[in-house]
C-alpha positions as CSV (number, residue, x, y, z in Angstrom):
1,X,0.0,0.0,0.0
2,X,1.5,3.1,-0.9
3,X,2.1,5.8,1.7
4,X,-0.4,8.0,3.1
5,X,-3.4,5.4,2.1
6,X,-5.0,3.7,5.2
7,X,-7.1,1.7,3.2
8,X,-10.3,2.7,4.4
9,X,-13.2,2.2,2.1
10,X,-14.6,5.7,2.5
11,X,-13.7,8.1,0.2
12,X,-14.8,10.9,2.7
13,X,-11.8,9.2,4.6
14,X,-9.3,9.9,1.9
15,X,-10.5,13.7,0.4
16,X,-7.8,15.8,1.2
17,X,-9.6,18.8,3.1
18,X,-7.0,20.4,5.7
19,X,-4.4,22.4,4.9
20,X,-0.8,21.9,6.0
21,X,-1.0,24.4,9.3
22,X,-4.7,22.5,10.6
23,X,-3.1,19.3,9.9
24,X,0.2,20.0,12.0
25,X,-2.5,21.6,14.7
26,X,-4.8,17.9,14.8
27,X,-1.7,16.1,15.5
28,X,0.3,18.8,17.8
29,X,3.7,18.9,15.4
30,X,5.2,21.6,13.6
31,X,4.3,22.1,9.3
32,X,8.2,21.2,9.0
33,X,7.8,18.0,10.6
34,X,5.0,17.2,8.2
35,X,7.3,18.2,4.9
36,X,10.2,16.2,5.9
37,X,7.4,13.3,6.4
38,X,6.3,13.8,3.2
39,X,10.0,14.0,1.9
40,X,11.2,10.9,3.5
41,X,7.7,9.3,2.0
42,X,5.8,8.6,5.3
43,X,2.8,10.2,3.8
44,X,1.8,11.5,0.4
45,X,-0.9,14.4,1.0
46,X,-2.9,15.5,-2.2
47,X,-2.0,18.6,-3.9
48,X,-4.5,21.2,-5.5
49,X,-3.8,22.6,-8.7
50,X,-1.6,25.3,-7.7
51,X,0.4,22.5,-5.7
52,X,-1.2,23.1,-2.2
53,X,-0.8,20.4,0.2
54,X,-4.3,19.1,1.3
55,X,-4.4,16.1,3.9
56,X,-7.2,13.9,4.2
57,X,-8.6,12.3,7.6
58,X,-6.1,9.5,6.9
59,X,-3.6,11.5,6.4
60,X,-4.4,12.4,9.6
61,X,-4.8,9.3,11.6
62,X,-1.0,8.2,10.0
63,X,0.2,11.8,11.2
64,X,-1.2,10.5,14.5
65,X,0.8,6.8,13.9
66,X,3.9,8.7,12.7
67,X,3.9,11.4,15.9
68,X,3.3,8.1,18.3
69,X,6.1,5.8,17.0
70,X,8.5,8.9,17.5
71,X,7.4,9.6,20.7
72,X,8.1,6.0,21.4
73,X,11.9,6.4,20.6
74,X,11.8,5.4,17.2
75,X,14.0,7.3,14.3
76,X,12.4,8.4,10.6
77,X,13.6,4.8,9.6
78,X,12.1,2.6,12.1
79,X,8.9,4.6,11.9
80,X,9.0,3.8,7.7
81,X,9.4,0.6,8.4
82,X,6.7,-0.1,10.9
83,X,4.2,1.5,8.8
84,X,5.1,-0.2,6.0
85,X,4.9,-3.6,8.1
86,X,1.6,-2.1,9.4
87,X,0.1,-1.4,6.2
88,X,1.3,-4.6,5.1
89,X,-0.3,-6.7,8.1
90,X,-3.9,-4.5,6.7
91,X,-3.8,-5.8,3.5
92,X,-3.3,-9.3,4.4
93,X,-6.5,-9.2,7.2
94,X,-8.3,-7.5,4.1
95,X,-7.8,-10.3,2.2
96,X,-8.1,-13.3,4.5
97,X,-11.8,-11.5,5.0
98,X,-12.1,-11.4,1.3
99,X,-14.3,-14.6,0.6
100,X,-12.0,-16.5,-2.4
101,X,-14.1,-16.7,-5.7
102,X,-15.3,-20.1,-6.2
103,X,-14.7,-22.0,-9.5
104,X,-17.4,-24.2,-10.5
């Protein structure tokens, strides 16, 4: 799953509606901190036209993951790769739930 997707099946969920300074605010870090997250590829906010960064409620809720794996001693690196395991560990409950197809 690529960063900054939560996988949630709402696509009210995903909409990119706060701006960079209410985003930082929601999850009580600084707009720096959430450009170098975005430039070490923790989470890829949506952009309007006139490039804009516009984070979605699960932007948010990663924002949230991202400040708490810090906060638990983590560096940049560990907190990529717990995501990423994270993410990954989503995707394969998604699936197990996914009833296969039957052939018949």
């Amino acid at each position: 799953m690529a960063a900054g997707e939560s996988g949630s099946d709402s696509g009210e969920d995903a909409r990119g509606v706060y701006g960079i300074t209410v985003a930082a605010e929601l999850v009580g870090t600084g707009v720096q901190n959430l450009r170098l997250y975005e430039r070490r590829g923790l989470l890829t906010p949506g952009r309007t036209a006139g490039g804009t960064r516009l984070y979605s409620r699960d932007d948010v809720t990663r924002l949230g993951r991202i400040t708490a794996l810090l906060e638990a001693g983590l560096n940049l690196a560990g907190v990529a790769m717990v995501l990423d395991l994270q993410d990954d560990l989503a995707d394969a409950r998604r699936a197990a739930d996914d009833p296969a197809p039957t052939q018949g």
